[in-house]
C-alpha positions as CSV (number, residue, x, y, z in Angstrom):
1,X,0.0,0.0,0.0
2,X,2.8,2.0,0.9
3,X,4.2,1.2,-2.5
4,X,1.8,2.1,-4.0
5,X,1.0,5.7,-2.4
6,X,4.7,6.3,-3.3
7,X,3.9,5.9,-6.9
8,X,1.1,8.1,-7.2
9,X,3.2,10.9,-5.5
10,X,6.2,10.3,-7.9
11,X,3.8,10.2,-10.9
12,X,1.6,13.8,-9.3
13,X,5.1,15.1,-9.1
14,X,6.1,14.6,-12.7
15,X,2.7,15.6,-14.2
16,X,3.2,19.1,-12.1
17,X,6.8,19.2,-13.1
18,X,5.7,18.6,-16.9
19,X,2.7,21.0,-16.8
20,X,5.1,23.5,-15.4
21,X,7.7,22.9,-18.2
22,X,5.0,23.1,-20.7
23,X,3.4,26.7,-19.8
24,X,7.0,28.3,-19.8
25,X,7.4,27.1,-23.0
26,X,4.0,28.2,-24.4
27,X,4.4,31.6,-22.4
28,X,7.9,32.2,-24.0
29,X,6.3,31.6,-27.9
30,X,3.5,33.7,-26.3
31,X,6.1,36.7,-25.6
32,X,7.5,36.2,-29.2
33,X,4.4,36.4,-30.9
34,X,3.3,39.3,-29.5
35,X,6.7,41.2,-29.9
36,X,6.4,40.3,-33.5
37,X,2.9,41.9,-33.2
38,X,3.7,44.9,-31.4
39,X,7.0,45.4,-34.0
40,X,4.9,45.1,-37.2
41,X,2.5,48.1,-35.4
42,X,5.9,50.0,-35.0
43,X,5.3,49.3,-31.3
44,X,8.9,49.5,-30.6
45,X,9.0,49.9,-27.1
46,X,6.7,47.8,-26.7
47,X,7.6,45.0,-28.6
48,X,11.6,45.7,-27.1
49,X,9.7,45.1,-23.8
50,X,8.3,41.8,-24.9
51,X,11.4,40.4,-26.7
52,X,13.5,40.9,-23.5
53,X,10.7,38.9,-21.5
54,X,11.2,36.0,-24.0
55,X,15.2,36.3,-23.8
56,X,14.1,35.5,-20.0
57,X,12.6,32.4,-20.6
58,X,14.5,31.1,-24.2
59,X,17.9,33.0,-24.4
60,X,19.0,31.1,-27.2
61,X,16.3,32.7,-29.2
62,X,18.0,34.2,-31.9
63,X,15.2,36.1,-33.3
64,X,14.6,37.7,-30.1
65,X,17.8,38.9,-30.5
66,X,17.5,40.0,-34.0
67,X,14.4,41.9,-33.6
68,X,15.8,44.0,-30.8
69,X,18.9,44.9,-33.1
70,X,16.3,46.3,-35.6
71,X,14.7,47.9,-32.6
72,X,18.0,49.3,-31.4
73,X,19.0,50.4,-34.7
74,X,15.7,52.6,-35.3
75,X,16.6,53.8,-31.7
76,X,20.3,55.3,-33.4
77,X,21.3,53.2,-30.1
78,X,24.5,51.4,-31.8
79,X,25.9,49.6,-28.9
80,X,22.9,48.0,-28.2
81,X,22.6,47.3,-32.1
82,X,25.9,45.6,-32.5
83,X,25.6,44.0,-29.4
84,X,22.3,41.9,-30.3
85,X,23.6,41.3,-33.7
86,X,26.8,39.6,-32.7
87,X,24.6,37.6,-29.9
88,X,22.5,36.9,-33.1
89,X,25.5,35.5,-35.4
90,X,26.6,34.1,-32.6
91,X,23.6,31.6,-31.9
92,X,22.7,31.7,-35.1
93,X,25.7,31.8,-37.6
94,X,23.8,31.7,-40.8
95,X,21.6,34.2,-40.1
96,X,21.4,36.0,-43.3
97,X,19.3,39.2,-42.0
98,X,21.8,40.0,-39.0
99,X,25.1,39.7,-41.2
100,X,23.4,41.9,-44.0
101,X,22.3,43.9,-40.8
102,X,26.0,43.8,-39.9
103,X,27.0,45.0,-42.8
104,X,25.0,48.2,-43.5
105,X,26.0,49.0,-40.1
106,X,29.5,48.7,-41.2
107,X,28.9,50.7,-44.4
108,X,27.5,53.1,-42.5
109,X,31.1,53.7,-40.7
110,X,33.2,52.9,-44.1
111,X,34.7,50.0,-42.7
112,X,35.7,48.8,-46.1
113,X,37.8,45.7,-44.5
114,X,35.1,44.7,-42.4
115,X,32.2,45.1,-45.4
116,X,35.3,43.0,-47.4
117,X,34.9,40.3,-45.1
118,X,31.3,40.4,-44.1
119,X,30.4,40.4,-47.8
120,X,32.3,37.1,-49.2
121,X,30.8,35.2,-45.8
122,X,27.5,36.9,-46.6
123,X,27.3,35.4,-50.3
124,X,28.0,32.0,-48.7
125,X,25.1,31.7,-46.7
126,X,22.5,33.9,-48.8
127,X,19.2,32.3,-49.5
128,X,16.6,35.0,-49.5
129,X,18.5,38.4,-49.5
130,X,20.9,37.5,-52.2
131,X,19.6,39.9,-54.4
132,X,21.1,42.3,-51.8
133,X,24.3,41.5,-52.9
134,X,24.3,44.2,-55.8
135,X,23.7,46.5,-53.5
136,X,26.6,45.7,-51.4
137,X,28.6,45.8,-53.9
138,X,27.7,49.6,-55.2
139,X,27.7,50.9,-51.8
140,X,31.1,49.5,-51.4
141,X,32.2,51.9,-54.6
142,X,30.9,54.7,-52.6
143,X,33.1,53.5,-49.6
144,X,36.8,55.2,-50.3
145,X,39.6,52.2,-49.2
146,X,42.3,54.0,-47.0
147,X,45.1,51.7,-47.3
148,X,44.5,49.8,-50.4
149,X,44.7,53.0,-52.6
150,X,48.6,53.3,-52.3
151,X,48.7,49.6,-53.6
């Protein structure tokens, strides 16, 4: 009987456990969803809000992190820009959208090295924003190279 009382315990205690589990995970897609929302209204600080709470519960959640770049970006607040783009890249390697991200941002201080590099790894992993690669390349005319005009 004892047994048996144990059981039901050790089986409540994992159904609690799961349920638990479960509503985190539907509350973090919850936060997403409605950052996404919010961002598409041009909700910013709103949505910036929301993808924050969703780094809380998923912070492997490369989107989040992408979305608040764009956020930070339309903010003019750089650091914050570059840093959520790097954590992007960094979760997320192939992330096409935050190394094209990365790259206007580095256009944006003539970093023609960095733009260089950014664009060959860029073409590599392009699927959807290839056709951006044109444009890379004619903003990179615009960008004067310091060192490799003596050459």
């Amino acid at each position: 009987m004892r047994l048996k009382k144990m059981k039901n315990i050790k089986v409540l205690y994992i159904a609690v456990i799961s349920i638990f589990f479960l509503s985190n995970i539907s509350s973090a897609q919850s936060f997403f969803e409605k950052a996404k929302k919010k961002y598409d209204e041009k909700k910013f600080e709103e949505s910036k809000f929301l993808f924050q709470r969703n780094i809380v519960y998923n912070p492997k959640d490369a989107k989040s992190y992408l979305y608040l770049a764009k956020i930070f970006a339309n903010e003019e607040n750089e650091k914050e820009q570059i840093k959520n783009i790097n954590t992007t890249l960094l979760l997320e390697p192939k992330n096409e959208e935050a190394m094209f991200l990365l790259i206007k941002y580095e256009l944006k201080k003539s970093n023609y090295t960095k733009v260089k590099e950014l664009k060959e790894s860029f073409l590599i992993i392009c699927d959807k924003l290839c056709k951006e690669k044109k444009n890379i390349e004619d903003l990179l005319k615009d960008i004067e190279p310091k060192n490799e005009s003596k050459q």
